[in-house]
ROLORO-671510 format. One record per residue: residue in one letter; x, y, z of N, C-alpha, C, CB in turn. Coordinates in steps of 0.02 Angstrom, whole numbers, plus 50000, padded with zeros to 5 digits. Glycine has a CB too. Example, Ala and Ser with C-alpha at 12.3 -4.5 7.8 and 13.67 -1.06 7.14 Angstrom:
ROLORO-671510
A506604971650390506154977550390506604983550390505654977650452 S506424988850354506844994750357506455000250394507044997050286 
***
This chain:
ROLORO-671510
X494025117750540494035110850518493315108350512494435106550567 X493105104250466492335103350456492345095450505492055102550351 X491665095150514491545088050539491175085350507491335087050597 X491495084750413491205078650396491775076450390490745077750342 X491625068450358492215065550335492355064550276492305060750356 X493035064150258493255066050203492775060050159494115066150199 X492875060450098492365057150047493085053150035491875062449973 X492845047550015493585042949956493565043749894493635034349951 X494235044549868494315044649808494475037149758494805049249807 X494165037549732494005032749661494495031749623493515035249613 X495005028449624495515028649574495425022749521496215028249609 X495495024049469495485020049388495815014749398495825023749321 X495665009149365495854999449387496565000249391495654991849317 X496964998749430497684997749440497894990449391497834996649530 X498034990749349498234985749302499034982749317498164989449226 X499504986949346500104983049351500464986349445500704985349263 X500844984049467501314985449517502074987149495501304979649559 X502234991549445502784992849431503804991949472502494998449420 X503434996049538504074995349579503714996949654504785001449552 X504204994549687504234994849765504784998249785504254988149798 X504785004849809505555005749850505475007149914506025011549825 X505935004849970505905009850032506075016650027506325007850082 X505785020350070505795027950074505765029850144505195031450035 X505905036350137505865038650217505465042850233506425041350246 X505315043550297504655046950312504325052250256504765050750378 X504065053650243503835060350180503655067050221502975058050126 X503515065550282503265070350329503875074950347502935066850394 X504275070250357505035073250373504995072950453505215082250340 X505605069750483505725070550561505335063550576505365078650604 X505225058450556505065054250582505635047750558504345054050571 X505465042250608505795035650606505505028750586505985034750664 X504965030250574504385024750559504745021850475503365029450553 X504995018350457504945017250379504525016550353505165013250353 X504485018350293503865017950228504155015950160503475025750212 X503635013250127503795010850056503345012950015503835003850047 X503595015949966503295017249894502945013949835503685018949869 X502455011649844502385007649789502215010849698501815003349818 X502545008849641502265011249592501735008549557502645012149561 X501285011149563500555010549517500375011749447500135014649541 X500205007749396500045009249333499265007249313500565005849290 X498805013549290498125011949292497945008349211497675019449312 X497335008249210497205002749137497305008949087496244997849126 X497395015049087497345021749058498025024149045496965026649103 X498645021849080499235020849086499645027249129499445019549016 X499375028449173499445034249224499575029949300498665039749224 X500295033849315500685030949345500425033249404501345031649329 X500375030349468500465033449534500915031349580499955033249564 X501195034949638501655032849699501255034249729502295035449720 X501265027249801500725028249830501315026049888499955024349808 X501375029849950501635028249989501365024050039501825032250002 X501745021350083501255016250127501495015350199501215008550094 X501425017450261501825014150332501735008150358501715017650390 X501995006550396502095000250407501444998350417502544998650458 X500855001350467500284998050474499904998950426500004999050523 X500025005250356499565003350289499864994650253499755011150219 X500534996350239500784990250223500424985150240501344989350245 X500504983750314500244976250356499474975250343500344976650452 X499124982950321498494979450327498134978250259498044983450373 X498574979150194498764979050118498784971550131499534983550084 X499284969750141499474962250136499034957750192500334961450152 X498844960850223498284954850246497634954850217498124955150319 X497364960450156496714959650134497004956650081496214965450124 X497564959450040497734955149980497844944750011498654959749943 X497994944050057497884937150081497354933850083498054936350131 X496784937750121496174934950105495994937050051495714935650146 X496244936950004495834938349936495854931949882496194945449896 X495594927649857495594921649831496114920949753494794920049823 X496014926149722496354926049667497154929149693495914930549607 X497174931549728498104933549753498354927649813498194943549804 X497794925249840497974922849897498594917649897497384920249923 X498774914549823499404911049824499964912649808499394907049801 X500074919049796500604922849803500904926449840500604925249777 X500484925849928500484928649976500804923550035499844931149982 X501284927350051501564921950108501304918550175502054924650133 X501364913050169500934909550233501294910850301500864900550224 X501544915350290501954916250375501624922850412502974918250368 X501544922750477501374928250512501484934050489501594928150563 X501184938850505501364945750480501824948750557500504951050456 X501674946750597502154950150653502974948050651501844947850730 X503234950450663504084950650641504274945550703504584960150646 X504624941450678504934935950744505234940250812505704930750711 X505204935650867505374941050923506114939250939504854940650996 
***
């Protein structure tokens, strides 16, 4: 195993959010839910990008602070009522 870290990959402007589905673990043998989101770039190349609950939660809290989405983003806690 090397000890660098992985480099990020650069993906082309995401121009639309096609679909959202729940899915189940991809790993297989787990209980955690996940959701799929579909991606369409300005080039028109689709991606599924899966997401767990703490990618999700931390998706929707940068898209919140973000000024141009921020009013399409719900003003309620992100933690689930107890």
């Amino acid at each position: 195993m090397s000890d660098q870290a992985a480099q990020p990959i650069q993906l082309p402007l995401i121009t639309q959010c096609l679909a959202a589905m729940p899915s189940s673990d991809l790993r297989g043998g787990g209980n955690e839910p996940t959701i799929t989101i579909q991606l369409k770039t300005l080039g028109g190349q689709i991606y599924l990008v899966p997401l767990s609950v703490l990618a999700a939660r931390g998706l929707l809290a940068a898209l919140a602070l973000w000024p141009p989405a921020a009013d399409v983003v719900p003003r309620q806690s992100l933690e689930p009522p107890v």
